[in-house]
C-alpha positions in Angstrom: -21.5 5.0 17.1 -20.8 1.5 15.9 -19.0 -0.7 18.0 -15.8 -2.2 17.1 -16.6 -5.8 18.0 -19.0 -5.7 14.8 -15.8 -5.4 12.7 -14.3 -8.9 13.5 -10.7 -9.4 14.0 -9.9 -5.2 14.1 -8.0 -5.8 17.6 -7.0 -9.4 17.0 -3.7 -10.3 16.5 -1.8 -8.9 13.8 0.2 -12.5 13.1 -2.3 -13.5 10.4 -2.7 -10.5 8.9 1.3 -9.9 8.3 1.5 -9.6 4.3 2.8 -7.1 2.6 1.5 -5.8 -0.7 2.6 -4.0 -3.7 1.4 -0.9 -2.4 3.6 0.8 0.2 1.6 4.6 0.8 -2.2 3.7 1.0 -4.8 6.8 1.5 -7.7 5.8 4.0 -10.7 7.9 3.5 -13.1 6.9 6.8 -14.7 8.9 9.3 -15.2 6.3 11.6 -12.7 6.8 14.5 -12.9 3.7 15.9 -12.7 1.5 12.7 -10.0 4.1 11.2 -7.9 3.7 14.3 -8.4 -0.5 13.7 -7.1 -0.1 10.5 -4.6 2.1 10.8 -2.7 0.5 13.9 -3.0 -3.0 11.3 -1.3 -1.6 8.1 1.4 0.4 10.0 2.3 -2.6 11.6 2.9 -4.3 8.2 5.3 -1.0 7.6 2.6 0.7 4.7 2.7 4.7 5.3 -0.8 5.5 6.1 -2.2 8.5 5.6 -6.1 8.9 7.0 -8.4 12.0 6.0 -11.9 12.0 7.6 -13.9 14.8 5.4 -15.1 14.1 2.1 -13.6 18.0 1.0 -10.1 17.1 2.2 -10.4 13.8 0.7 -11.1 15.0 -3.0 -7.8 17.0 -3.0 -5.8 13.8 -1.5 -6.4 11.8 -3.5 -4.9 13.4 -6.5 -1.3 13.1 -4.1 0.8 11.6 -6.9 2.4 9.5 -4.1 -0.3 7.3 -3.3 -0.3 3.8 -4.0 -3.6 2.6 -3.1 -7.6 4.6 -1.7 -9.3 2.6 0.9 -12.5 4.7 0.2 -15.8 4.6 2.6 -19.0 5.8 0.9 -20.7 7.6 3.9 -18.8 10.8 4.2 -19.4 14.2 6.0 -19.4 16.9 3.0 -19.0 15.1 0.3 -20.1 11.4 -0.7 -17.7 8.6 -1.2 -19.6 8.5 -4.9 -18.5 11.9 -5.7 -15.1 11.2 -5.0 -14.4 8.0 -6.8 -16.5 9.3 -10.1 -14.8 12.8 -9.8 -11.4 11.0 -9.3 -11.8 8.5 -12.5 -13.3 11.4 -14.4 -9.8 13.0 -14.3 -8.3 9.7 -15.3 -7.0 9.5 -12.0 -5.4 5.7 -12.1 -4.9 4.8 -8.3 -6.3 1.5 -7.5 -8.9 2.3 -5.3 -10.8 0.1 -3.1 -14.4 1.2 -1.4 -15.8 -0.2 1.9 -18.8 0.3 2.6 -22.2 -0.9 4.7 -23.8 -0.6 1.8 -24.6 -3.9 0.9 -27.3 -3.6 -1.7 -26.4 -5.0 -5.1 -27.4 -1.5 -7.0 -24.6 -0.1 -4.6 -22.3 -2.5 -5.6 -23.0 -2.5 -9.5 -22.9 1.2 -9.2 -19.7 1.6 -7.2 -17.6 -1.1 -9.8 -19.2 0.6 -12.5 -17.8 3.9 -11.4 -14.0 2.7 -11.4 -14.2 1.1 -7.8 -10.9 -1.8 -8.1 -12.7 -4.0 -5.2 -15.9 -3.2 -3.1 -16.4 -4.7 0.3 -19.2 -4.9 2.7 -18.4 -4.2 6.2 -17.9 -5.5 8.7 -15.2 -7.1 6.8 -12.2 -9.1 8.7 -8.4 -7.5 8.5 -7.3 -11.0 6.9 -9.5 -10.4 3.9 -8.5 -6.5 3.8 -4.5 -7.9 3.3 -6.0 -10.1 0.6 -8.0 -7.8 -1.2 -5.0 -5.1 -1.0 -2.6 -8.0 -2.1 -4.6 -8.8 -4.8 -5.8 -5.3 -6.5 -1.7 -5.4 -6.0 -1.1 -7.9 -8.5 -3.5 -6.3 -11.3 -2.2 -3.0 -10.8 1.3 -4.6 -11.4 0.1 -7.6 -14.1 1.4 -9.8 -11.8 0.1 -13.1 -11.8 1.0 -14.0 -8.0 3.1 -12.4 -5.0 6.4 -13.8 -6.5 8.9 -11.8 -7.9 12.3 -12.7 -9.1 15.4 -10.1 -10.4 18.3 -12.7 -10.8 19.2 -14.3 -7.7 17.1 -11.6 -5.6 13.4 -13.7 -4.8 10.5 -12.3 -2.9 7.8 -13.7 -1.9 5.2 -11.1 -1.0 2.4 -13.3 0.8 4.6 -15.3 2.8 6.9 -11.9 3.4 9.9 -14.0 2.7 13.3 -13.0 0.1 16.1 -15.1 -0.8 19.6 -14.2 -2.0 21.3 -16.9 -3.9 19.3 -19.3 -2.2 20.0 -17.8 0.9 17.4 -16.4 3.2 17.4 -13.3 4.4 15.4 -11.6 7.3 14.7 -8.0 7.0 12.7 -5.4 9.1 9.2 -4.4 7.6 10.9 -1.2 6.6 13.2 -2.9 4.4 10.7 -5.4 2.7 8.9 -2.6 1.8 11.6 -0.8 -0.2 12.9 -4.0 -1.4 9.7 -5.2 -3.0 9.0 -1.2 -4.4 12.6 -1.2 -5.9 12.4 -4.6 -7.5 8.6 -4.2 -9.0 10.9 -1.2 -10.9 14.0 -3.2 -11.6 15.7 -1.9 -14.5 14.0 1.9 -13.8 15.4 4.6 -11.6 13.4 5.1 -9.0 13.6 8.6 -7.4 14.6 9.2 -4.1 11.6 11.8 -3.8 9.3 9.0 -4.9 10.6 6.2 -2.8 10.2 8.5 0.3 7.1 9.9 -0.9 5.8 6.1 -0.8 7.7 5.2 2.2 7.1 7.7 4.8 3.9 9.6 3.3 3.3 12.7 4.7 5.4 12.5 7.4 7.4 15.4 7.9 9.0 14.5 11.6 11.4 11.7 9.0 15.1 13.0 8.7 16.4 13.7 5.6 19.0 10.3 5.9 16.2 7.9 6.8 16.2 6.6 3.5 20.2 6.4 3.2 20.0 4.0 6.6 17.4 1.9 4.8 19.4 1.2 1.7 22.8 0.9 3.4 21.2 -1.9 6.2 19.1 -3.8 2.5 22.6 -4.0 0.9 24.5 -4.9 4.1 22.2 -7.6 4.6 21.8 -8.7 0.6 25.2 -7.3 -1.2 26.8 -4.3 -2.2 26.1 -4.6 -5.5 22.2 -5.6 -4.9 21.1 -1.7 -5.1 22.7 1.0 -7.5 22.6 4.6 -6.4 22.0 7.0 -9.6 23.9 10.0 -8.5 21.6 12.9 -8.3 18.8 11.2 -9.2 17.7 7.5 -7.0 18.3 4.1 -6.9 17.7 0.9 -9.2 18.0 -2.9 -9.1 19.8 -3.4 -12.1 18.1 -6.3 -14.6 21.2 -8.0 -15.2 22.0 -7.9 -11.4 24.1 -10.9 -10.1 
């Protein structure tokens, strides 16, 4: 087994590492216990719902879940080869940003994976700061952002320094709430279903009561205004366009 002190920085701090990025529910495909532990302690502290399948079967059927955001794939799988997956997954069109890590350092490997649909490819052992960037970055693309900035009227986030502004003011808000924030306002001027944004928020999760979401809306507008989030009756929630 593979020690963790050849994956730098997987029990360091998680200070540096604390950016959030577009993607909220992110699907880690590893079977390394130690290193799936690393980086699932890391993203849950930045508030991403994590869900972590360790078979190469269970992971073709996951990652078809229509409420991921974002595959962290490794290529070295029991059952069924990280290749497989991500050729079998962009064969069915499937358009999740998907990221593979990998030992496999060769350059065929890495012109092979890119070529089959891979977003990123990174060599471990890789460094948790570079994960956050890479994941921030395959972010922006997926959105046709060109940085972490996003503005809806006087509502500004800034998602690599994890900072929002209201009318100039700034406002602190729990991981939680940054992360349905920055989902909400990515889709300002849709409706955004309540399934989807606790789908994306809470994952697979089924110990979550059925008001979690509710809480997490009424503390964003307590803390921004009223008026900041519009409830769709029977349907979600928006951030109007127009919003002031």
């Amino acid at each position: 087994m593979r020690r963790l002190d050849h994956f730098p920085g997987y029990f360091a701090p998680y200070a540096p590492f604390a950016t959030l990025g577009a993607f909220v529910h992110i699907l880690l495909i590893e079977d390394d216990p130690l290193l799936g532990k690393a980086i699932q302690r890391a993203l849950e502290q930045l508030a991403y719902t994590l869900t972590w399948v360790r078979d190469g079967r269970e992971a073709m059927a996951a990652v078809n879940d229509p409420s991921v955001d974002l595959i962290l794939l490794d290529l070295g799988l029991p059952n069924r080869d990280g290749f497989e997956i991500l050729t079998e997954a962009r064969g069915r069109r499937l358009r999740t940003p998907i990221i593979v890590m990998t030992a496999r350092d060769d350059l065929e490997s890495r012109i092979r994976g890119l070529d089959a649909g891979a977003d990123d490819y990174m060599v471990k052992p890789f460094h948790l700061d570079e994960l956050a960037a890479r994941i921030r970055s395959t972010a922006r693309r997926a959105n046709g952002m060109a940085d972490n900035r996003i503005e809806v009227g006087p509502l500004v986030l800034n998602a690599a320094a994890v900072e929002v502004s209201y009318q100039g003011r700034k406002v602190e808000l729990s991981r939680r709430e940054f992360a349905l924030l920055q989902y909400l306002m990515e889709r300002a001027g849709r409706v955004v279903r309540r399934e989807q944004l606790e789908s994306s928020l809470y994952g697979w999760d089924n110990d979550v009561g059925s008001g979690a979401l509710d809480v997490l809306v009424h503390g964003l507008r307590r803390k921004l205004s009223f008026d900041a989030i519009k409830t769709v009756r029977g349907f979600g929630y928006t951030i109007p366009l127009d919003h002031s």
